[in-house]
C-alpha positions as semicolon CSV with decimal commas, in nm:
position;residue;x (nm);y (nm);z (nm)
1;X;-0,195;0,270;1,313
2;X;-0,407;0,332;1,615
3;X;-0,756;0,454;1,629
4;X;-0,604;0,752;1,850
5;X;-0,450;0,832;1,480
6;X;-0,746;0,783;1,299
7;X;-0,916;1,032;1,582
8;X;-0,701;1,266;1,529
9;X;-0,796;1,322;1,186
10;X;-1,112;1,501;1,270
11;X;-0,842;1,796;1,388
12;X;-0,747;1,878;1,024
13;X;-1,033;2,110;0,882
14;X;-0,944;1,946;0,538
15;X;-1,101;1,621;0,545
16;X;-0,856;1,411;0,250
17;X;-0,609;1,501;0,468
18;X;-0,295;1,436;0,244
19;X;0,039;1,694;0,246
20;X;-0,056;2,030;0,057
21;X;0,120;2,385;0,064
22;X;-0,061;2,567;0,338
23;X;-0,332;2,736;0,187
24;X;-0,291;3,079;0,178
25;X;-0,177;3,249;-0,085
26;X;-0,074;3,205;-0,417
27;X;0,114;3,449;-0,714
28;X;0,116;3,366;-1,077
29;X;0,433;3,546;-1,082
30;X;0,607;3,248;-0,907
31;X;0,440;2,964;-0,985
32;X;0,298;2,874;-1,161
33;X;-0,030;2,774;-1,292
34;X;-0,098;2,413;-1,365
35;X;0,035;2,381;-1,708
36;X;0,074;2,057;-1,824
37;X;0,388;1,917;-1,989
38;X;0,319;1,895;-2,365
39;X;0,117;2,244;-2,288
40;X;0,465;2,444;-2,144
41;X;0,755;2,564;-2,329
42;X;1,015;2,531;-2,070
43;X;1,408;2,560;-2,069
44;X;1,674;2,487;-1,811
45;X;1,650;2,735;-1,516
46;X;1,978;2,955;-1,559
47;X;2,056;2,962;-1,170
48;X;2,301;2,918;-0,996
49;X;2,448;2,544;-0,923
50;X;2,548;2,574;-0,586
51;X;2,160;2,567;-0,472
52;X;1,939;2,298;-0,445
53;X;2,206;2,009;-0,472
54;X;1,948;1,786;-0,256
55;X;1,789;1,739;-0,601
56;X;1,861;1,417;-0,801
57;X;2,078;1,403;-1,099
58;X;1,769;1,293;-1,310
59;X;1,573;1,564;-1,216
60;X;1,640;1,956;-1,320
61;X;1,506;2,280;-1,304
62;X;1,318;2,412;-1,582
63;X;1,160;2,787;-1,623
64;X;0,845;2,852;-1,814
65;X;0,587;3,056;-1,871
66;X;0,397;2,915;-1,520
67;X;0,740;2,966;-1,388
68;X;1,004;2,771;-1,244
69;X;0,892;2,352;-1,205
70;X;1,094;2,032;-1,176
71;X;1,093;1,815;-1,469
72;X;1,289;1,451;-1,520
73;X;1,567;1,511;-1,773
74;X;1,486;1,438;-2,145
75;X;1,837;1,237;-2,184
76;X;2,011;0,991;-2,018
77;X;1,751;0,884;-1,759
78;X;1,446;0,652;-1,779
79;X;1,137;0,679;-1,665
80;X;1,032;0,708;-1,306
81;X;0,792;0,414;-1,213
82;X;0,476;0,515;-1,024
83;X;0,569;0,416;-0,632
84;X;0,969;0,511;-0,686
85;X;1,079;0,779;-0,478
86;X;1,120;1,106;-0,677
87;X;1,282;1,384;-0,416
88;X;1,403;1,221;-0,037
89;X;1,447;1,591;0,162
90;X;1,481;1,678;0,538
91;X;1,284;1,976;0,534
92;X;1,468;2,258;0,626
93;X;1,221;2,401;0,921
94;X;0,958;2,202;1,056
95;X;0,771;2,261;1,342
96;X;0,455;2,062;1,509
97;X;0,089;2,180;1,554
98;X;0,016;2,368;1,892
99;X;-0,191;2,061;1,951
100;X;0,030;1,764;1,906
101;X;0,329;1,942;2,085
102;X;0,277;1,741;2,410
103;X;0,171;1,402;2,175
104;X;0,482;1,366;1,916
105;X;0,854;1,422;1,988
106;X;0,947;1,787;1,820
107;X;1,253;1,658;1,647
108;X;1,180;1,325;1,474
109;X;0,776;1,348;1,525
110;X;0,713;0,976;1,662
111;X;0,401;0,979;1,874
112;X;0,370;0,846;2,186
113;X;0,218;0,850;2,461
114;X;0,291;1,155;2,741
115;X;0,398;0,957;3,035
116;X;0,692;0,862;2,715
117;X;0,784;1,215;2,587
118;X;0,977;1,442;2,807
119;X;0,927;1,837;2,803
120;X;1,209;2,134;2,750
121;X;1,287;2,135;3,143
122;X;1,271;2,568;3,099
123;X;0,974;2,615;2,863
124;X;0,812;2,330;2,922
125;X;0,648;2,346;2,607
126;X;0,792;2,110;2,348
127;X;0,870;1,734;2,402
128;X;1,120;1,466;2,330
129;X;1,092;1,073;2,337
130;X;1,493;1,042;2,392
131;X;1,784;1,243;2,515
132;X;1,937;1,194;2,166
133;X;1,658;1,386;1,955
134;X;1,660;1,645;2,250
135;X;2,037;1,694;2,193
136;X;1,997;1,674;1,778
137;X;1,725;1,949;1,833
138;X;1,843;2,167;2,111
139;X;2,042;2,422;1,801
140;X;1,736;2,511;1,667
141;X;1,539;2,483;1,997
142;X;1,755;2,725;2,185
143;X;1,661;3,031;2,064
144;X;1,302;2,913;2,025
145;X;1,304;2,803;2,384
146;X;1,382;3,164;2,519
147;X;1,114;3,306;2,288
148;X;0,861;3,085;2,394
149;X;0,893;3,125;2,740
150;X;0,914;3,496;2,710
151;X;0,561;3,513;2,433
152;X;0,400;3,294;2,765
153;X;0,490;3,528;3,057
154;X;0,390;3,820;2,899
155;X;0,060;3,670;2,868
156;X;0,043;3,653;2,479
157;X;-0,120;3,378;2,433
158;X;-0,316;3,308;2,752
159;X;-0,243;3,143;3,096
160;X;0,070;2,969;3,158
161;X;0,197;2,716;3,427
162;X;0,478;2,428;3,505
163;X;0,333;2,292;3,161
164;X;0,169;2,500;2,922
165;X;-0,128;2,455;2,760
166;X;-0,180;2,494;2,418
167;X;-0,398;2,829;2,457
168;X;-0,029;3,002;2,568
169;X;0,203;2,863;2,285
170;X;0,241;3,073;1,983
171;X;0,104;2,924;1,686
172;X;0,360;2,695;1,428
173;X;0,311;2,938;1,181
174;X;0,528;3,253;1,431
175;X;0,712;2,941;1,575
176;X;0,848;2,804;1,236
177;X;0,905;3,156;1,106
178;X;1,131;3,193;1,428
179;X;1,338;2,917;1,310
180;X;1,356;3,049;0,976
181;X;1,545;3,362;1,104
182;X;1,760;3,166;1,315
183;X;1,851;2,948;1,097
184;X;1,928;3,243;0,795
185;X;2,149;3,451;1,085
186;X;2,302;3,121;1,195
187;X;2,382;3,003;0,803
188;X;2,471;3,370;0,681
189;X;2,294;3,603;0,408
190;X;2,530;3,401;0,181
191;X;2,504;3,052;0,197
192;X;2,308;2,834;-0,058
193;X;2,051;2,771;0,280
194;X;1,967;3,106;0,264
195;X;2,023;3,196;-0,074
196;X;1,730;2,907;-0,188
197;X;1,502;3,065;0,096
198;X;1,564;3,433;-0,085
199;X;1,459;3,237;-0,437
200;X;1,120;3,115;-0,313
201;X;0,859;3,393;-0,486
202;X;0,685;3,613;-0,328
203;X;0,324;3,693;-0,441
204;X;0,348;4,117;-0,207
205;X;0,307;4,241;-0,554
206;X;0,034;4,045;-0,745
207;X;-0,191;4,074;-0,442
208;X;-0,533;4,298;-0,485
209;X;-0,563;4,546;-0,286
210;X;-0,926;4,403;-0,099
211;X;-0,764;4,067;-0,049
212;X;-0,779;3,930;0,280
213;X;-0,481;3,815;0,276
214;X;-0,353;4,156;0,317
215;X;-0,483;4,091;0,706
216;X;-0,358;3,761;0,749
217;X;0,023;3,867;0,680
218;X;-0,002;4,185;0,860
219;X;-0,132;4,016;1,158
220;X;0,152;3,720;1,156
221;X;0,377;4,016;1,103
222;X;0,276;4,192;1,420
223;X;0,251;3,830;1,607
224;X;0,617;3,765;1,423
225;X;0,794;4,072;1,586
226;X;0,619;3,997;1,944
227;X;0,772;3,654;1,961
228;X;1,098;3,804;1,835
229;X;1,109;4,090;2,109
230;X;1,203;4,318;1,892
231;X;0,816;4,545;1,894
232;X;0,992;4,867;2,003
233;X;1,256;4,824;1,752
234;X;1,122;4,761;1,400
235;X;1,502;4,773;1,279
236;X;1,590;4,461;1,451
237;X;1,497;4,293;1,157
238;X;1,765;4,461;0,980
239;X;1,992;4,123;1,115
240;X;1,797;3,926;0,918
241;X;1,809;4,123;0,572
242;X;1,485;4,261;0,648
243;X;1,511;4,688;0,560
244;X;1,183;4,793;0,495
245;X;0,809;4,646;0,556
246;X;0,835;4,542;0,207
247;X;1,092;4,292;0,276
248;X;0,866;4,155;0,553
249;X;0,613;4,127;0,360
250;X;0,794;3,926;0,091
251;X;0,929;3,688;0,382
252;X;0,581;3,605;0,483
253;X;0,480;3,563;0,145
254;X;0,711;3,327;0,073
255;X;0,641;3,115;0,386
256;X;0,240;3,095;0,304
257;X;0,331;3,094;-0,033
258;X;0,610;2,781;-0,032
259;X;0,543;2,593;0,287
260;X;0,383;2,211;0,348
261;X;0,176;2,078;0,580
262;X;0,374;1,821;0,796
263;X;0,162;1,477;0,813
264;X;0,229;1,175;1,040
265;X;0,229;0,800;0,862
266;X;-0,146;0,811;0,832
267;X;-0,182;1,153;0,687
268;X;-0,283;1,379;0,991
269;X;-0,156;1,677;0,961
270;X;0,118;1,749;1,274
271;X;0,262;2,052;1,183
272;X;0,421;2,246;0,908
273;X;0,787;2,221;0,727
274;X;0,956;2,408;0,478
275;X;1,136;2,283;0,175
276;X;1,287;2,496;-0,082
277;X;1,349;2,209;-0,345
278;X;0,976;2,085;-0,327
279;X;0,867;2,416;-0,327
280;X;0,994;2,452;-0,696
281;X;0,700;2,153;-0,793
282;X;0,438;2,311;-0,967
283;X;-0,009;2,231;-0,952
284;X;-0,184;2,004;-1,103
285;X;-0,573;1,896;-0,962
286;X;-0,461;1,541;-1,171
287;X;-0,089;1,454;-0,984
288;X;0,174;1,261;-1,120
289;X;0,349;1,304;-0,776
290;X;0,260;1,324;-0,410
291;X;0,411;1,462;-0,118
292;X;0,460;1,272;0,229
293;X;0,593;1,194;0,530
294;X;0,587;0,798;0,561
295;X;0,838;0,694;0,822
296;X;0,936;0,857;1,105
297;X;1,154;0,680;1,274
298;X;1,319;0,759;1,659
299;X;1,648;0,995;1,693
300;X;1,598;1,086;1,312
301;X;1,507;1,374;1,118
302;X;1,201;1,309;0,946
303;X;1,181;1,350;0,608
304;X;0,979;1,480;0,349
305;X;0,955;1,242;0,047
306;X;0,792;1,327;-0,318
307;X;0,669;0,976;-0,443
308;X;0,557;0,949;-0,808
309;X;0,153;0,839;-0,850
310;X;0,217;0,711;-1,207
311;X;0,499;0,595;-1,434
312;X;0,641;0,973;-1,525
313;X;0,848;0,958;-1,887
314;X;1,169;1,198;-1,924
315;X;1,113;1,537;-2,042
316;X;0,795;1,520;-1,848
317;X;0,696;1,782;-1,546
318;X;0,636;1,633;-1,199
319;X;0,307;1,787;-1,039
320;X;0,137;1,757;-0,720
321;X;-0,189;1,896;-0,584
322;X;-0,190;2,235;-0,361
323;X;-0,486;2,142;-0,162
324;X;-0,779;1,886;-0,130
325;X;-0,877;1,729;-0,531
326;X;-1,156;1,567;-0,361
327;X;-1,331;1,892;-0,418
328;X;-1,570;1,987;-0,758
329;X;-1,395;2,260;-1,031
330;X;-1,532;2,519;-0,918
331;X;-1,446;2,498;-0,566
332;X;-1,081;2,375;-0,666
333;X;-1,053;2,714;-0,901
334;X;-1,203;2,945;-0,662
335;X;-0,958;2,861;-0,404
336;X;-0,689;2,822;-0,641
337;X;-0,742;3,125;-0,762
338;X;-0,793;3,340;-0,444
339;X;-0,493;3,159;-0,186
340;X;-0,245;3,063;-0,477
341;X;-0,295;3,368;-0,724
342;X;-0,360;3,158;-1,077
343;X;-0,622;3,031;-1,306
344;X;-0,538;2,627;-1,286
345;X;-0,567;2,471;-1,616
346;X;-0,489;2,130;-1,578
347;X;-0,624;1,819;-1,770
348;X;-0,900;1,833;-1,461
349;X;-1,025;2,102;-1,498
350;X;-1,016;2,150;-1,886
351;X;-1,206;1,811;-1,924
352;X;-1,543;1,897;-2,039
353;X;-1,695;1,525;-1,893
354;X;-1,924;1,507;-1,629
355;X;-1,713;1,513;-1,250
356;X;-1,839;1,257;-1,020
357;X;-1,761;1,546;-0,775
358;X;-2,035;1,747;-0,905
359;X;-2,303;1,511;-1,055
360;X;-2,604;1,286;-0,960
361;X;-2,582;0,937;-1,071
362;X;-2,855;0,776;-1,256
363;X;-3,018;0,487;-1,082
364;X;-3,153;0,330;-1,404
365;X;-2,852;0,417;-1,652
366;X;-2,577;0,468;-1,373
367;X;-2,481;0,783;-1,629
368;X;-2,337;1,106;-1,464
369;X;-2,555;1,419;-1,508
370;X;-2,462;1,754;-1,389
371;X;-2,595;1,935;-1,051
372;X;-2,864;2,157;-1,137
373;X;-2,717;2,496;-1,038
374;X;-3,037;2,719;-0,946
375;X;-3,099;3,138;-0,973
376;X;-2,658;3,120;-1,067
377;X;-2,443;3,108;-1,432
378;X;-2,152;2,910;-1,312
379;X;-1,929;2,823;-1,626
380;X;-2,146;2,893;-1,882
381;X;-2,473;2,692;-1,749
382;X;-2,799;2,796;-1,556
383;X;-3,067;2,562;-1,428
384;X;-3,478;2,705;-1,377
385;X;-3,553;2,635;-0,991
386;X;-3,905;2,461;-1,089
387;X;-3,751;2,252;-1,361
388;X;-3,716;1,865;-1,276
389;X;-3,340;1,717;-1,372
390;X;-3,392;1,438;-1,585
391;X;-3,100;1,158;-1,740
392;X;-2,991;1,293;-2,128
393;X;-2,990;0,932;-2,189
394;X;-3,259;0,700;-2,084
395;X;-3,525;0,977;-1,965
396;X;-3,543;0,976;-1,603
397;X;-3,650;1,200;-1,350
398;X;-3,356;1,241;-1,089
399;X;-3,525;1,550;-0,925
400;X;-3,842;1,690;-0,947
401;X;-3,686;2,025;-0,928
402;X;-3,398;2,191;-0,944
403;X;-3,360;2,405;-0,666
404;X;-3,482;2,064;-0,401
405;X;-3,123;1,950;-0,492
406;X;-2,952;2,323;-0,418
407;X;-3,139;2,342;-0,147
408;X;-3,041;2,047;0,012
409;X;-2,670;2,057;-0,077
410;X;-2,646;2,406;0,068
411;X;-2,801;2,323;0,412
412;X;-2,564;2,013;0,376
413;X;-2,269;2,226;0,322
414;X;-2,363;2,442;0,605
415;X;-2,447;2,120;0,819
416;X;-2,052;2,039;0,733
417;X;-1,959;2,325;0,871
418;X;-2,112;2,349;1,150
419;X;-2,027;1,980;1,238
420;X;-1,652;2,048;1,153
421;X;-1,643;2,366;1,428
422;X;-1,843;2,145;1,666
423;X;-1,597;1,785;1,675
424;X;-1,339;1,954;1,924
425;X;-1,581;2,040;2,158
426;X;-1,898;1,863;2,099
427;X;-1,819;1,545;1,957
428;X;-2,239;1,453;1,973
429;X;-2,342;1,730;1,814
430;X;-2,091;1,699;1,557
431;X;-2,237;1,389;1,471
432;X;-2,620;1,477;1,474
433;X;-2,524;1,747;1,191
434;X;-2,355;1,434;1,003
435;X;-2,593;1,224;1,022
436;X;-2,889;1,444;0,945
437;X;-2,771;1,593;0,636
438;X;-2,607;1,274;0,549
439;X;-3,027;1,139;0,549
440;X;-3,152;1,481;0,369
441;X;-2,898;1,362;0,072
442;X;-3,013;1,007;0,091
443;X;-3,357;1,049;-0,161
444;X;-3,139;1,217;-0,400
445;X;-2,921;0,992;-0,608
446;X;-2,629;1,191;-0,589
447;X;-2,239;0,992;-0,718
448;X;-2,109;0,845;-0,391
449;X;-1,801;1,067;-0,446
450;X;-2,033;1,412;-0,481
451;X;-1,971;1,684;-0,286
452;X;-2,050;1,794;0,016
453;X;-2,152;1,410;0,053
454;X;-1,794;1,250;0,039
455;X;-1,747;1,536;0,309
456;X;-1,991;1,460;0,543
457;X;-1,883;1,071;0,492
458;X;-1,530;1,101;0,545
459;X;-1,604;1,339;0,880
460;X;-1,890;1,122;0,976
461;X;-1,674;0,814;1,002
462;X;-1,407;0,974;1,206
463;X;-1,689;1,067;1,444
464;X;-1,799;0,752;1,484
465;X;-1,446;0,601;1,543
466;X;-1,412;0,818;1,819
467;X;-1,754;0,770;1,961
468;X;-1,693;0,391;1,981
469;X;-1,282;0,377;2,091
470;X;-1,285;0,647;2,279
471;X;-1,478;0,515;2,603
472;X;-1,433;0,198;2,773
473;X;-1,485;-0,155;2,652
474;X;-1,825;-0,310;2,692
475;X;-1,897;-0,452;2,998
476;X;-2,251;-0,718;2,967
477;X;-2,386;-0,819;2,674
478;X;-2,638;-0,613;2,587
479;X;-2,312;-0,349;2,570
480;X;-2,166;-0,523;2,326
481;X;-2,397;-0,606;2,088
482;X;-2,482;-0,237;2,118
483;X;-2,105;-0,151;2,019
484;X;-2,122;-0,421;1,767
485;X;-2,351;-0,228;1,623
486;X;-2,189;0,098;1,616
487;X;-1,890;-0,107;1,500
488;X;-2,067;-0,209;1,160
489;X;-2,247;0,075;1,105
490;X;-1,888;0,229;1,095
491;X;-1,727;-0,023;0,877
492;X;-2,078;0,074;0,625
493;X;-1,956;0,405;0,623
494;X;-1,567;0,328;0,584
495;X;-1,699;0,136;0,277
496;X;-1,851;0,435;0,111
497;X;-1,599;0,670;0,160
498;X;-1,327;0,354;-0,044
499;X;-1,580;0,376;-0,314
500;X;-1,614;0,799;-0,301
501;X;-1,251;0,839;-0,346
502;X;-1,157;0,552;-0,522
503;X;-1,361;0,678;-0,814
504;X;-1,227;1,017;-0,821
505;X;-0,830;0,961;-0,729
506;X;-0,619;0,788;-0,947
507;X;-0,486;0,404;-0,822
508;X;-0,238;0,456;-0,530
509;X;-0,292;0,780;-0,423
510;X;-0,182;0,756;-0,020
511;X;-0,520;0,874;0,017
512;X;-0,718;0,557;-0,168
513;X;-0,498;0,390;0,071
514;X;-0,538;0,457;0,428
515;X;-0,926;0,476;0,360
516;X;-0,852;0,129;0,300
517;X;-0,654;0,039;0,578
518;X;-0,934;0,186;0,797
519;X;-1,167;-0,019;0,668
520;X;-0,973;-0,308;0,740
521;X;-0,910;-0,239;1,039
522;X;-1,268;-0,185;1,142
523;X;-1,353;-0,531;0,969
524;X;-1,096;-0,695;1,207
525;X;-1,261;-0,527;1,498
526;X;-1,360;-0,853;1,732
527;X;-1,445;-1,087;1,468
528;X;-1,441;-1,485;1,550
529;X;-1,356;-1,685;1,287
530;X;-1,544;-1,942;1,405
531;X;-1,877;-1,849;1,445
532;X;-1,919;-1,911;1,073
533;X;-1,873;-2,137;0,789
534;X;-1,538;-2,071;0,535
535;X;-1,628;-1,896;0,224
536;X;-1,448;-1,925;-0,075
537;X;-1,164;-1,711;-0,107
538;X;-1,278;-1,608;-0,450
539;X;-1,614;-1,511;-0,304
540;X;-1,453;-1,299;-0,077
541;X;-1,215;-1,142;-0,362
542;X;-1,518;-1,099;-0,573
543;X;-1,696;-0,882;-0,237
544;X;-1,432;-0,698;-0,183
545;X;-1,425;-0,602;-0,550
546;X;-1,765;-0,510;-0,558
547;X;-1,728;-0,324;-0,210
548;X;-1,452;-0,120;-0,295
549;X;-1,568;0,011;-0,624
550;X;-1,921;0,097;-0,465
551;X;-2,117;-0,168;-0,604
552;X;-2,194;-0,308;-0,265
553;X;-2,170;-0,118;0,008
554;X;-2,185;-0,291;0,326
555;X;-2,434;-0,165;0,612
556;X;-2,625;-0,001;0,397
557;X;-2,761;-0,249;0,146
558;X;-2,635;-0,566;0,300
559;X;-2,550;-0,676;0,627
560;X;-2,221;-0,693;0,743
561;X;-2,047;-1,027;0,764
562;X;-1,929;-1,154;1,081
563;X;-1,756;-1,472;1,153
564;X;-1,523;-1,641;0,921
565;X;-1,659;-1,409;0,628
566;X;-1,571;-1,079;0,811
567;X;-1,191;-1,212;0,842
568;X;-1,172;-1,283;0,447
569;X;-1,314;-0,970;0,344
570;X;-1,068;-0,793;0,589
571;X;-0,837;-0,963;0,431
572;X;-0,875;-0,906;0,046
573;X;-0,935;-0,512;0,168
574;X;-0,580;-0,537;0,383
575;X;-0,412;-0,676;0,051
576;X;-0,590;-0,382;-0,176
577;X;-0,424;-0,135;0,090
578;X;-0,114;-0,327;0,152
579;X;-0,062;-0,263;-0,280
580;X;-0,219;0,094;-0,341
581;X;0,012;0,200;-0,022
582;X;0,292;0,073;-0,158
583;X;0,267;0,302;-0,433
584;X;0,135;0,615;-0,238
585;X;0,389;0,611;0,023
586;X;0,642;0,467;-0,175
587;X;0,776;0,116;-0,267
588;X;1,146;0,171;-0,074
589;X;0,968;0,311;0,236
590;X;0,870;0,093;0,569
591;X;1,091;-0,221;0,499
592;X;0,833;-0,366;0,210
593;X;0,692;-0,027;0,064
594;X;0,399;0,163;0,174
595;X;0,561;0,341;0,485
596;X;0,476;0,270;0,815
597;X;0,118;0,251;0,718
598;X;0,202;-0,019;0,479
599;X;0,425;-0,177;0,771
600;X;0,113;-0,180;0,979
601;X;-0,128;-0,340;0,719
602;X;0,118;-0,633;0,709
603;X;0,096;-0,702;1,074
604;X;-0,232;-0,694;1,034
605;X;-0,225;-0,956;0,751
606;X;-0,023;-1,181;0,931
607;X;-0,259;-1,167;1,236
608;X;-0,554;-1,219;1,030
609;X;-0,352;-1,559;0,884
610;X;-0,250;-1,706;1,177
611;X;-0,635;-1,647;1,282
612;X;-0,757;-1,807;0,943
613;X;-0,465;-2,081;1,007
614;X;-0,631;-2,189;1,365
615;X;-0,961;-2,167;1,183
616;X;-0,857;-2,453;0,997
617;X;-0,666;-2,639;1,236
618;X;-1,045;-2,654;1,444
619;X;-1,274;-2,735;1,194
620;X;-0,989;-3,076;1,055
621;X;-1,032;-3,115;1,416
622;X;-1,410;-3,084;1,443
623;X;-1,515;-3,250;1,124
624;X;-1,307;-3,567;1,254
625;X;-1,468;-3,615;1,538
């Protein structure tokens, strides 16, 4: 889990950057609505049994109101234990970003580095890191190859050379729908491969006319037909089933609709895949289930797995999240509602408590109150702009007025924007938006897990890991304290965005662990044991404690330890990851659970203990003398 990873995350516009459906549209027709077990009647699905075999026997297809969802079967099975493996699929059609083609391997997605990967010698586009996975993927690559190089010297897409770069390459949503086609014509209109493709909804009908997502599909429809060569002959579709616009339509639905963003180990998104079978699991902004990509491993496919959050009881519906939960209601419902095409009424967003996501904290009480909302009726409530926003229960002033707080938060939320277009290409700029609006917030006592602060922390500390990693090492002294710095000014950060998510994501989401892992890792950035005397090791299980559930945050109200003292609390935040991973990427996964995430928090455990072991062995020596 290099910091090249960890970079790399400041490419996904989504922050929490877990596997979601690709956000783009949505139809209540298909699916589906976030309706929650005991809240659906449901009965067995009444297809055919030839498709989706890749399911488990203890799993089944259910229909409902919300539509069709996946459910564990009432009888003969027992419950599913939270970290157990739920669905283990190898997506169907998966293609990388445009951006990591020349980084990752385009048939089992292992990075490495480019001197390592070898292109397509014609197109010159993708990349393999053996002559096996070039082999595995050359039937699915052939027909792409020729269309590639043709969209690139027509010009499509912009210059093009011996090795393209990634302003020329069509974009993985034309190249994956390209290997959807190919793959139908290959497999035949009749075979369960295409037959489950044709049962994926399509939301053509439920959309309003003044969407904008009328646009988007009739733009990758025109981009679609240019990479197939068939612009001058709209009935060249006809091979793949396609008769009328209408059917074209419904194709693309179904793709923005039913598809997944591809993640590496560390939950970058690389790309995007399409499953049928997952594609049946319905919403819920409160999981039981999670979907991910934890091991990829050399000359393999990789695949996607569907890992259970929670212990998930027979007869009970297994739900995962459509896009980021680290958002407030609102925000969650509006984009619910206008990409996915349903009104989500999960347990969420039908409790009535205050959402850390949208509240202030109290600093005398520590009770949640409500963001004023100023000169707007959101849900019922309105706020007076001159008003001050005072705690229900003991009294306080939090604000002096209401419309201070909206007025911060919204140049904040623009700030995140802005700082979000500027990381690619102005990575210093990017950061004086962060850190400007993440002072503004400071007076006002918002929850550390508040939006758009959790934002601005979790893009602020990828900023900062590439400020510091990303040029050389230090070279005098004054260089390295400088760095050092940097270094725990970054591990201060890390530390609040642990205690943001960990209060709003349930134990073991994937998410709650990598943030982990990160921090870690930064802890065990050049530490020396022996620069300081041994704390307890309850002391530093009682820090950590108090660290990860926000208590203490380090680097902003206390210093950050060094020495011996940095290596335990590394340690007890390594063995918080090492456990929530397990769960979150699953307990079968990476030879010990936890993926290869949870493969590299080990290594770094043992490191850290043969460190803490030499420790020792000096100071018996020392103390002798």
């Amino acid at each position: 889990m290099s910091f090249a990873q960890l970079r790399q995350n400041r490419q996904a516009k989504q922050a929490s950057s877990f596997a979601q459906r690709t956000p783009l549209d949505k139809d209540s027709s298909v699916h589906q609505g976030s309706i929650q077990p005991t809240e659906a009647v449901s009965k067995k699905w009444a297809g055919s049994p030839e498709l989706y075999k890749d399911l488990p026997e203890f799993v089944e297809i259910r229909s409902s109101e919300s539509g069709r969802g996946l459910y564990v079967r009432s009888e003969g099975v027992k419950s599913i234990k939270a970290g157990s493996t739920i669905l283990l699929l190898p997506p169907l059609v998966n293609v990388l970003s445009t951006r990591c083609l020349p980084s990752h391997c385009s048939y089992c997605h292992v990075e490495g580095p480019p001197s390592a990967l070898k292109h397509c010698g014609k197109c010159k586009v993708v990349c393999y890191d053996s002559p096996v996975c070039q082999r595995n993927d050359w039937g699915k690559h052939k027909q792409e190859c020729h269309a590639i190089t043709r969209w690139m010297a027509s010009g499509s897409g912009g210059p093009s050379g011996n090795k393209a770069d990634n302003t020329s390459v069509p974009t993985e949503a034309i190249r994956v729908l390209g290997r959807l086609l190919w793959e139908m014509e290959r497999s035949g209109p009749g075979s369960s491969w295409s037959q489950e493709i044709a049962h994926m909804q399509s939301h053509r009908s439920s959309l309003p006319p003044q969407s904008p997502a009328h646009g988007t599909l009739a733009s990758l429809a025109h981009s679609l037909a240019k990479y197939l060569d068939i612009t001058q002959d709209p009935s060249a579709f006809n091979r793949w089933g396609i008769q009328s616009a209408r059917d074209l339509v419904d194709l693309l639905s179904k793709f923005t609709t039913n598809s997944f963003t591809l993640t590496d180990p560390v939950l970058t998104p690389i790309g995007v895949c399409i499953s049928p079978s997952a594609a049946l699991i319905n919403h819920s902004c409160a999981p039981n289930a999670v979907v991910v990509f934890p091991q990829p491993k050399s000359s393999r496919p990789n695949p996607l797995m569907v890992i259970a959050l929670r212990d998930i009881e027979p007869g009970q519906e297994i739900l995962s999240s459509y896009i980021d939960i680290t958002l407030p209601g609102p925000r969650r419902r509006h984009e619910l509602k206008e990409n996915y095409m349903f009104d989500c009424n999960c347990s969420a967003c039908s409790n009535s408590e205050p959402d850390p996501r949208e509240s202030l904290r109290c600093p005398k009480c520590t009770s949640l109150v409500p963001l004023p909302l100023v000169e707007a009726v959101t849900e019922g409530r309105t706020d007076l702009p001159g008003s001050p926003v005072i705690c229900a229960r003991c009294n306080s002033t939090l604000v002096n007025t209401a419309d201070e707080c909206q007025d911060a938060i919204k140049i904040c939320r623009d700030a995140l924007d802005s700082a979000t277009n500027a990381q690619f290409s102005d990575i210093t700029r990017a950061l004086r938006y962060t850190t400007n609006s993440i002072a503004l917030l400071r007076p006002i006592p918002l929850h550390i897990a508040c939006d758009p602060l959790l934002a601005l922390t979790r893009l602020h500390q990828t900023l900062l890991i590439s400020k510091i990693f990303s040029g050389p090492p230090p070279s005098s002294l004054g260089e390295q304290h400088s760095r050092d710095a940097e270094v725990d000014e970054a591990c201060g950060i890390a530390a609040r965005n642990v205690a943001g998510v960990s209060a709003i994501l349930p134990y073991g989401h994937p998410v709650r662990g990598v943030a982990l892992a990160e921090l870690g890792k930064l802890l065990c950035v050049d530490v020396d044991p022996s620069t300081e005397t041994s704390p307890s090791s309850a002391s530093a299980s009682a820090s950590a404690s108090r660290l990860i559930s926000g208590t203490r945050i380090v680097g902003e109200n206390a210093a950050v330890p060094r020495g011996y003292a940095r290596v335990e609390l590394a340690i007890q935040v390594l063995l918080r990851a090492r456990d929530e991973l397990q769960i979150g990427f699953g307990r079968e996964t990476g030879d010990g659970g936890g993926g290869q995430a949870g493969r590299d928090v080990r290594g770094m455990l043992q490191e850290l203990e043969r460190e803490v072991e030499t420790w020792r062995k000096v100071n018996v020596v020392e103390r002798g003398r």
